[in-house]
BAKOLFI-382423 format. One record per residue (C-alpha): residue number from 0; residue in one letter; x, y, z. Coordinates in nm, 2 decimals, decimal comma, padded with zeros to 4 digits. Layout:
<pts>
<pt drenkol="NUM" senu="A" px="X" py="Y" pz="Z"/>
...
</pts>
This chain:
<pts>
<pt drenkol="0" senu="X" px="06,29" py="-04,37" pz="-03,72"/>
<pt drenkol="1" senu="X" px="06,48" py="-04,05" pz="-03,85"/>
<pt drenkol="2" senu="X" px="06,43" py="-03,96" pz="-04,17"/>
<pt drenkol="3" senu="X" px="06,66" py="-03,63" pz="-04,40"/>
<pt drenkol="4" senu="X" px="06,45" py="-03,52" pz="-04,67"/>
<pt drenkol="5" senu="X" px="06,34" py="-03,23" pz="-04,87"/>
<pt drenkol="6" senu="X" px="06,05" py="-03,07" pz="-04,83"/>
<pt drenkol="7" senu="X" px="06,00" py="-02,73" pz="-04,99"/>
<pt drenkol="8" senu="X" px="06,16" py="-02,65" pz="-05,37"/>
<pt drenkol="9" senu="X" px="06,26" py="-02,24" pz="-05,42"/>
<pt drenkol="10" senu="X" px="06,18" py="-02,09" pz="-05,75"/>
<pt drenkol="11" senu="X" px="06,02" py="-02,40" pz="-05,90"/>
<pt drenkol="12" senu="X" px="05,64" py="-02,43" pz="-06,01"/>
<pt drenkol="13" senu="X" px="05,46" py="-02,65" pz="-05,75"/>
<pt drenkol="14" senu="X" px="05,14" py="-02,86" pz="-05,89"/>
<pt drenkol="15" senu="X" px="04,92" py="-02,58" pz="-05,71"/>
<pt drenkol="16" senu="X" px="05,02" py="-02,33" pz="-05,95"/>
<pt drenkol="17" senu="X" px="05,23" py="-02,17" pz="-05,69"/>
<pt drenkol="18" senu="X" px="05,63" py="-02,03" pz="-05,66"/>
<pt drenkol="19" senu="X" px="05,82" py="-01,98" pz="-05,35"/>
<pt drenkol="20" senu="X" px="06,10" py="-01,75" pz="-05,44"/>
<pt drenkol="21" senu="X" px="06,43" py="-01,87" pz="-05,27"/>
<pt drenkol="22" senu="X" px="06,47" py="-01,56" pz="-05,09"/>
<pt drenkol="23" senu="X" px="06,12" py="-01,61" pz="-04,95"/>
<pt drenkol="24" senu="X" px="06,19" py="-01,95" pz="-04,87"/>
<pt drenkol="25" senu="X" px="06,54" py="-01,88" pz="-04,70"/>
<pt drenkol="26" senu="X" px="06,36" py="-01,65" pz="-04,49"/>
<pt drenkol="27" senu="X" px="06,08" py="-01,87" pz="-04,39"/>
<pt drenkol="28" senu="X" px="06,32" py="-02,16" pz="-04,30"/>
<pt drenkol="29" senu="X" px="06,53" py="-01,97" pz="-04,06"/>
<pt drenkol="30" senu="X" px="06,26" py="-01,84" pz="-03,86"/>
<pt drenkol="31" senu="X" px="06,12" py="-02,18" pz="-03,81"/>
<pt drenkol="32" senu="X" px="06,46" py="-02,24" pz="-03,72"/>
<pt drenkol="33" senu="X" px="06,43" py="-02,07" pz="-03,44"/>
<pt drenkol="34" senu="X" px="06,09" py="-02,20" pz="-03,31"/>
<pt drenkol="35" senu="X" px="06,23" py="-02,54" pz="-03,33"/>
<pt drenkol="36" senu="X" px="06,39" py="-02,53" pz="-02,95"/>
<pt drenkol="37" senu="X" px="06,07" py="-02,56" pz="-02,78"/>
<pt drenkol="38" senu="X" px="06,03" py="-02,91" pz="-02,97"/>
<pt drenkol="39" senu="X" px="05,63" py="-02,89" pz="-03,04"/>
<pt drenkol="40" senu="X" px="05,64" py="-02,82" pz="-03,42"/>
<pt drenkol="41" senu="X" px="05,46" py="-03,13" pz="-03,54"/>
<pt drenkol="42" senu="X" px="05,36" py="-03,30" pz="-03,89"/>
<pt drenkol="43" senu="X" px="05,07" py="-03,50" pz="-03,98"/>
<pt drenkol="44" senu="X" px="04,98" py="-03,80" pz="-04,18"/>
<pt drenkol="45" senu="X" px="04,80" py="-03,62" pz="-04,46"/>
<pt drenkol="46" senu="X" px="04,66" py="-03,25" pz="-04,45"/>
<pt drenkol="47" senu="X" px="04,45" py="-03,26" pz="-04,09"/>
<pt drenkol="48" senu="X" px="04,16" py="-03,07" pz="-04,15"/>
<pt drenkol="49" senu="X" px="04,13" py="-02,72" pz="-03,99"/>
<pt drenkol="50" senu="X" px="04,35" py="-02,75" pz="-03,69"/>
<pt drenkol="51" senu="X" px="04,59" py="-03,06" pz="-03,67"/>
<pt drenkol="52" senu="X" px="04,47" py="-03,26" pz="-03,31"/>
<pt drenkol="53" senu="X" px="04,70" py="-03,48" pz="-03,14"/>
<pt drenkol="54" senu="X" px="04,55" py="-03,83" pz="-03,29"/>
<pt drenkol="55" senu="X" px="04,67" py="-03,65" pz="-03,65"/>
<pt drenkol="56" senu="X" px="05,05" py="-03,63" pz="-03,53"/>
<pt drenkol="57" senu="X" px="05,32" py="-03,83" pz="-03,74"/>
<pt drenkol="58" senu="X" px="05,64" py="-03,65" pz="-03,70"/>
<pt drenkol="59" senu="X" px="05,83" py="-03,40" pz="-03,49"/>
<pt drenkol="60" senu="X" px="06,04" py="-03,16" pz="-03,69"/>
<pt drenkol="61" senu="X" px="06,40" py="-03,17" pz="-03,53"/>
<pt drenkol="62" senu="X" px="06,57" py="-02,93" pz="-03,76"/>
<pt drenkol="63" senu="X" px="06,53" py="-02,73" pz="-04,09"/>
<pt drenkol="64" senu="X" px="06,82" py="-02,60" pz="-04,31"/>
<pt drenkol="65" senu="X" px="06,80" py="-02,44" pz="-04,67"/>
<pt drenkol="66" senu="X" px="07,05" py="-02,58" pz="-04,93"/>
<pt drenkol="67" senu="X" px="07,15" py="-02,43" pz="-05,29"/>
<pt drenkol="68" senu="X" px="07,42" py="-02,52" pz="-05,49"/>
<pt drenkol="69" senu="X" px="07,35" py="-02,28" pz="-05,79"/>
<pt drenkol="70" senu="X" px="07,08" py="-02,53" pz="-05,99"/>
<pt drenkol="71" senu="X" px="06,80" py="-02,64" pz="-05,66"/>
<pt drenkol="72" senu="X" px="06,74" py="-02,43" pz="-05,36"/>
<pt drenkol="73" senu="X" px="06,55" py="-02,68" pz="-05,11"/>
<pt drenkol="74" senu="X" px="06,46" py="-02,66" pz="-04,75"/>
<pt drenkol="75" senu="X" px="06,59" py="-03,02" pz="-04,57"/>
<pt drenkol="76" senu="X" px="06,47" py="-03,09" pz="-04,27"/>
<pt drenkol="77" senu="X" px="06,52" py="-03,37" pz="-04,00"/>
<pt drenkol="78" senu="X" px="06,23" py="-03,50" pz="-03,85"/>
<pt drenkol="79" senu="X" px="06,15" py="-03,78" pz="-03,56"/>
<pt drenkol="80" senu="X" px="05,89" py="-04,01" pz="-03,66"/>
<pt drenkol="81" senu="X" px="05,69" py="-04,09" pz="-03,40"/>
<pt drenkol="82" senu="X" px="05,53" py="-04,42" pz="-03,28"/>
<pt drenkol="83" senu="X" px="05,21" py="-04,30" pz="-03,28"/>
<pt drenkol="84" senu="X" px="04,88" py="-04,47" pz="-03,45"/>
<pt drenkol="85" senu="X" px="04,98" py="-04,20" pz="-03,77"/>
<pt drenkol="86" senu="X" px="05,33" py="-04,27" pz="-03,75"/>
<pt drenkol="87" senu="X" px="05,36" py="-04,61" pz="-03,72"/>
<pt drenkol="88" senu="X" px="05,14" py="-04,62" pz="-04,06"/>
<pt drenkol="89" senu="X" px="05,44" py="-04,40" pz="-04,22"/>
<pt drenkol="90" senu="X" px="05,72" py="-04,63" pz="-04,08"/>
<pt drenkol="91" senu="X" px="05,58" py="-04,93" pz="-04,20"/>
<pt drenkol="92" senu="X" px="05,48" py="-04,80" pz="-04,58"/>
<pt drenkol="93" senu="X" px="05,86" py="-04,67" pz="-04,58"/>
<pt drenkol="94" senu="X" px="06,02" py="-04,98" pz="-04,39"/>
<pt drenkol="95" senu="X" px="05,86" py="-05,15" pz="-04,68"/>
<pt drenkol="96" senu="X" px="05,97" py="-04,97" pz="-04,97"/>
<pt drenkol="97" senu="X" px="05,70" py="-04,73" pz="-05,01"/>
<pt drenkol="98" senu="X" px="05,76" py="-04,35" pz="-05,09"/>
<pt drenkol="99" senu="X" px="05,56" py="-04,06" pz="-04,97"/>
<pt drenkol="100" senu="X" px="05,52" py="-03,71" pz="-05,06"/>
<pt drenkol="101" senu="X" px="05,53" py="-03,36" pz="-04,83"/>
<pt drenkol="102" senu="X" px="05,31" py="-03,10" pz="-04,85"/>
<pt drenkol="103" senu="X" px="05,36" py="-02,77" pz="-04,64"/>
<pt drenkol="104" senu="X" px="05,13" py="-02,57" pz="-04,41"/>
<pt drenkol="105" senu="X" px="05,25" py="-02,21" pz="-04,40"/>
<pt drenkol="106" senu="X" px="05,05" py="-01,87" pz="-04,36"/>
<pt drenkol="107" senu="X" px="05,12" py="-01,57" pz="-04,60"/>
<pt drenkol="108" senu="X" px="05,04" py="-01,35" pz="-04,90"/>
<pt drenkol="109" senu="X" px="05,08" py="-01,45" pz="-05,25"/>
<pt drenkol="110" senu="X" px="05,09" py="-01,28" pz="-05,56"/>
<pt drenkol="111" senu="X" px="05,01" py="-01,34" pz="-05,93"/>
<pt drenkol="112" senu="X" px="05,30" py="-01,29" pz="-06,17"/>
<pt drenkol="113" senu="X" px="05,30" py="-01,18" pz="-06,50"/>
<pt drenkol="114" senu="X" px="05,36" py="-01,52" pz="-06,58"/>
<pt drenkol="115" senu="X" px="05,03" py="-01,59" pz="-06,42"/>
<pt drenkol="116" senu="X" px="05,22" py="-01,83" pz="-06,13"/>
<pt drenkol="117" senu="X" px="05,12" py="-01,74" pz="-05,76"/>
<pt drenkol="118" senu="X" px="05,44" py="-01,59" pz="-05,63"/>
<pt drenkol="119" senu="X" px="05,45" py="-01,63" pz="-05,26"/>
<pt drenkol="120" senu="X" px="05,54" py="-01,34" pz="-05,06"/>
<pt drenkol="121" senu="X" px="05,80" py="-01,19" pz="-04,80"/>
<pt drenkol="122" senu="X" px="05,52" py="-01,24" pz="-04,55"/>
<pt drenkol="123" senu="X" px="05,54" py="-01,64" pz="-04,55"/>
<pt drenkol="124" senu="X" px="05,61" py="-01,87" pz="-04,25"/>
<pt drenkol="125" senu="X" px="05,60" py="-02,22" pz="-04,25"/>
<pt drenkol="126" senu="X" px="05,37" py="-02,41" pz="-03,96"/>
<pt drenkol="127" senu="X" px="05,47" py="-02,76" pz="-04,06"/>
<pt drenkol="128" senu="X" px="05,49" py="-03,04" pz="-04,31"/>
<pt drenkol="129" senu="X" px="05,30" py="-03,31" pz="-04,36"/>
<pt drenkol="130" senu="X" px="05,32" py="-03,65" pz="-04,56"/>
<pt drenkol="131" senu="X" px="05,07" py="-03,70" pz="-04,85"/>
<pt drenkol="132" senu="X" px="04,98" py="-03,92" pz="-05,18"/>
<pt drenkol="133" senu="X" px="04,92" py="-03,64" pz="-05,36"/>
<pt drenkol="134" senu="X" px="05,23" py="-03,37" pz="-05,31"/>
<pt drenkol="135" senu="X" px="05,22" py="-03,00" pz="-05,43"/>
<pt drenkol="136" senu="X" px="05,64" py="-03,12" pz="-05,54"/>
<pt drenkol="137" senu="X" px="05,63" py="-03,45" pz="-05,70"/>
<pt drenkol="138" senu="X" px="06,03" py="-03,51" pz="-05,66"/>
<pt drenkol="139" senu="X" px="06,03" py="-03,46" pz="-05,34"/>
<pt drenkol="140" senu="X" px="05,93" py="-03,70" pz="-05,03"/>
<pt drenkol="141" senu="X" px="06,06" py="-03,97" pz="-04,83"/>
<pt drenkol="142" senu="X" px="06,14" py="-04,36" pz="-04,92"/>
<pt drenkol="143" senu="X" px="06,43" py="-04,59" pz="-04,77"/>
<pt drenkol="144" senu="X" px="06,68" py="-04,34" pz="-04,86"/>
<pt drenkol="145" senu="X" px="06,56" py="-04,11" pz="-04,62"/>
<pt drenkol="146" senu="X" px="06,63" py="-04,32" pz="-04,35"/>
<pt drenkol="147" senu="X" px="06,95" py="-04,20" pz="-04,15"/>
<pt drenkol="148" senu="X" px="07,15" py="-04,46" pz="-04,09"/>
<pt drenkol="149" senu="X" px="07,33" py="-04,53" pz="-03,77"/>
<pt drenkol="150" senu="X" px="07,61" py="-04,70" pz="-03,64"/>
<pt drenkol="151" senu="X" px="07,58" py="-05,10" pz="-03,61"/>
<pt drenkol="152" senu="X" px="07,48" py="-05,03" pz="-03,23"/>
<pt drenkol="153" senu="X" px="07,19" py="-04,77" pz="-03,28"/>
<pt drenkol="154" senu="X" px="07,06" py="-04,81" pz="-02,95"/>
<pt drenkol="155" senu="X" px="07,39" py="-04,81" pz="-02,79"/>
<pt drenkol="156" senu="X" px="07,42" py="-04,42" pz="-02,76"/>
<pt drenkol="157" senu="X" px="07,32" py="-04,12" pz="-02,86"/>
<pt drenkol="158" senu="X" px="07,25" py="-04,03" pz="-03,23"/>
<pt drenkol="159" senu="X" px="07,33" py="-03,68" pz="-03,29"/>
<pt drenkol="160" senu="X" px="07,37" py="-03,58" pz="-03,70"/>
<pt drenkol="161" senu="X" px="07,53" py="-03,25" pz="-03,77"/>
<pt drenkol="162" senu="X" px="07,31" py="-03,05" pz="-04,00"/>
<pt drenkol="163" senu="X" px="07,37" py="-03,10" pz="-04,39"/>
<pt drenkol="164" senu="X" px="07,47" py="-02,73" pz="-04,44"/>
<pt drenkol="165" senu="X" px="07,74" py="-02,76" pz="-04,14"/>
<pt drenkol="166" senu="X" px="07,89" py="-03,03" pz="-04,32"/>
<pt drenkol="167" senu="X" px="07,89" py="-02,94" pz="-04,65"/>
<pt drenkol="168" senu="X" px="08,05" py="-02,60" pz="-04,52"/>
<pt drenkol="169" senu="X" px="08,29" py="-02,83" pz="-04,32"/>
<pt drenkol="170" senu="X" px="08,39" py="-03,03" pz="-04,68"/>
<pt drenkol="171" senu="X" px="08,42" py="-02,72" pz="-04,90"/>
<pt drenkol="172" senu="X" px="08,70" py="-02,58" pz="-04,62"/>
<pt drenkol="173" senu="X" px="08,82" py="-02,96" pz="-04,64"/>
<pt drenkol="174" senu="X" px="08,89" py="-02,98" pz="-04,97"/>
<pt drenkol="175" senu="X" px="09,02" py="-02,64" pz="-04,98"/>
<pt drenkol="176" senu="X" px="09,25" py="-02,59" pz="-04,73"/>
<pt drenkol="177" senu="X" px="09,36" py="-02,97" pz="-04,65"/>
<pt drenkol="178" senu="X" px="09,34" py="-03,08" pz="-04,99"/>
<pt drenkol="179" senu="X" px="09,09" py="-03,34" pz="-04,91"/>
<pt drenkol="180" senu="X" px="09,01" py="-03,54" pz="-05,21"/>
<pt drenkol="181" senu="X" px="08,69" py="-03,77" pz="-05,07"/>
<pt drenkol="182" senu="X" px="08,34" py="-03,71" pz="-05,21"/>
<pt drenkol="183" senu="X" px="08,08" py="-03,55" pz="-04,97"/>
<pt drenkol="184" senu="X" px="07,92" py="-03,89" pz="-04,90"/>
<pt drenkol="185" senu="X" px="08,25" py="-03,98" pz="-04,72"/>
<pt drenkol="186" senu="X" px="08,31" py="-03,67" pz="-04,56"/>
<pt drenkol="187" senu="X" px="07,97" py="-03,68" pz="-04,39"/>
<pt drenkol="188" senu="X" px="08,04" py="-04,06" pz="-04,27"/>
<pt drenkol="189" senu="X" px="08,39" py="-03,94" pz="-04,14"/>
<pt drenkol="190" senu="X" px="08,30" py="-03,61" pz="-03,97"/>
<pt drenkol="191" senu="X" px="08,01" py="-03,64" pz="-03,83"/>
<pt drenkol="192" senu="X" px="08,15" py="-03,56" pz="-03,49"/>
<pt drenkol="193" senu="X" px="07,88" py="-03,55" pz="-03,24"/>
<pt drenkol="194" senu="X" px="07,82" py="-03,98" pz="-03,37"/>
<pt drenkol="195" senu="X" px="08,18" py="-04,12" pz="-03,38"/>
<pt drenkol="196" senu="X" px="08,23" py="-03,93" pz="-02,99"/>
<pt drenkol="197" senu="X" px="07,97" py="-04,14" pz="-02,88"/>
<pt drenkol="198" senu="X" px="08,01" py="-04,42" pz="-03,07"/>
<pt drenkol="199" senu="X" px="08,37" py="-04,41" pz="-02,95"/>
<pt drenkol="200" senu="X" px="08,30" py="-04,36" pz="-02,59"/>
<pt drenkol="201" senu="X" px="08,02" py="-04,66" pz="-02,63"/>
<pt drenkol="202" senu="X" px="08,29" py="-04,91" pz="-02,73"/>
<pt drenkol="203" senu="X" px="08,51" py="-04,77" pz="-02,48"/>
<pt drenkol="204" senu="X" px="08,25" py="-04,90" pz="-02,23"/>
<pt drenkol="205" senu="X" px="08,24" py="-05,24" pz="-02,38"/>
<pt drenkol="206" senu="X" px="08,58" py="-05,31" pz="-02,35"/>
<pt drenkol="207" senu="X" px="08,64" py="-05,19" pz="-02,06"/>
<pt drenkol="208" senu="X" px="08,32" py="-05,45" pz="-01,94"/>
<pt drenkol="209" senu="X" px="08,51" py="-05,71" pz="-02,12"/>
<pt drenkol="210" senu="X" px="08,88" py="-05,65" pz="-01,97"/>
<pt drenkol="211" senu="X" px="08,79" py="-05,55" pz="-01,65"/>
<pt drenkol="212" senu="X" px="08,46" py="-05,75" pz="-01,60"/>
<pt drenkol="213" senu="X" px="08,51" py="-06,04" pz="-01,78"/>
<pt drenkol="214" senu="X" px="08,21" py="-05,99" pz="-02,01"/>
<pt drenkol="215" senu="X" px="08,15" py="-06,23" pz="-02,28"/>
<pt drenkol="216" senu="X" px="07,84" py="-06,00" pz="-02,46"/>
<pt drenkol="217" senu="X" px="07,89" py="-05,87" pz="-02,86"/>
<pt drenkol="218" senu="X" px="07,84" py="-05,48" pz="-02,88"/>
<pt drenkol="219" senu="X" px="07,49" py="-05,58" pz="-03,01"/>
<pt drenkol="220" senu="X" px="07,42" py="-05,73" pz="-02,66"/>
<pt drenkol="221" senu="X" px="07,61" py="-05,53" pz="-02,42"/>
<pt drenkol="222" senu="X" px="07,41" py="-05,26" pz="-02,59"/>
<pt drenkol="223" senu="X" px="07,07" py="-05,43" pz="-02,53"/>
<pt drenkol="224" senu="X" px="07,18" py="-05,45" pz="-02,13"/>
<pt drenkol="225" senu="X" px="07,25" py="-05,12" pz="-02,14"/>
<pt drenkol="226" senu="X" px="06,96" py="-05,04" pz="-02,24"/>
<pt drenkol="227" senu="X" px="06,75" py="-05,26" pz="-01,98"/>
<pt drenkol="228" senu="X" px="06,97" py="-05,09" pz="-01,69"/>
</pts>
């Protein structure tokens, strides 16, 4: 399971008392950006505690992006959710309906305001996320509308999404230059490149198995041979 959600709010009072400026939260989502290659950024099932150990593991972050459009500033991430012992527990209280929250780990400096609100500092960088009953951001989490949908044959290729802020740069230039007059929501389903090239190349495969090979299988079942070859 793949899951898009939010996980970190800029500029908005958490349930800890605390603020991450967006500028500090910018910041501290690119550099994880950039420790994300080495694939070994993991979440946990709840808040592990002291250092997270491998039977704590839920999740593997795949990618972080930050997002404002002038009222929220939110860091998104994708994240793999893995079929461990912890992870399994997450996918079947989602498959099911359920929602959970996010909490962050991060290391840094805060600092009271005059408002009295601890005001997170330059110096912040985020370790991880992880999922929780009792989140520090009570909007924000992950339920069935997280899930990323795929095409009818998931297993049939390979699902790479384009990040959130590619496309949504991608739309603006859309609607600006082409005079494209779809909502986002379509624009995402219709340009999210990396998924319809192998979607397209997939079915390409199937037909050729049928016209060439005389196969009788669906694209649900050709993909399921696939698979087992």
């Amino acid at each position: 399971m793949r899951l898009r959600l939010p996980f970190l709010a800029g500029d908005v009072v958490s349930e800890n008392k605390r603020r991450y400026p967006k500028k500090v939260l910018k910041m501290a989502v690119e550099e994880l950006q950039g420790r994300l290659a080495r694939r070994d950024v993991y979440g946990a099932a709840s808040h592990p505690k002291g250092s997270p150990e491998l039977n704590d593991v839920s999740h593997l972050i795949e990618s972080v992006d930050f997002y404002e459009d002038g009222k929220d500033s939110l860091a998104w991430a994708v994240i793999k959710v893995l079929p461990t012992t912890k992870g399994k527990d997450v996918q079947a209280i989602i498959k099911n309906g359920g929602r959970l929250g996010v909490s962050s780990r991060g290391l840094g400096t805060v600092k009271a305001a005059v408002d009295g609100i601890d005001e997170v500092q330059e110096d912040f960088r985020i370790q991880s996320f992880d999922f929780t009953l009792n989140p520090a951001f009570a909007n924000l989490g992950a339920g069935k509308e997280q899930i990323l949908e795929s095409a009818p044959v998931e297993s049939g290729y390979e699902d790479n999404a384009l990040s959130e802020s590619t496309l949504r740069a991608r739309y603006e230039k859309a609607c600006g230059l082409a005079n494209y007059r779809g909502t986002f929501e379509d624009y995402k389903l219709a340009c999210d490149e990396a998924r319809l090239k192998n979607l397209l190349q997939f079915r390409e495969r199937h037909t050729f198995a049928k016209r060439q090979c005389g196969s009788k299988l669906d694209e649900e079942a050709f993909a399921k041979a696939e698979r087992k070859e």
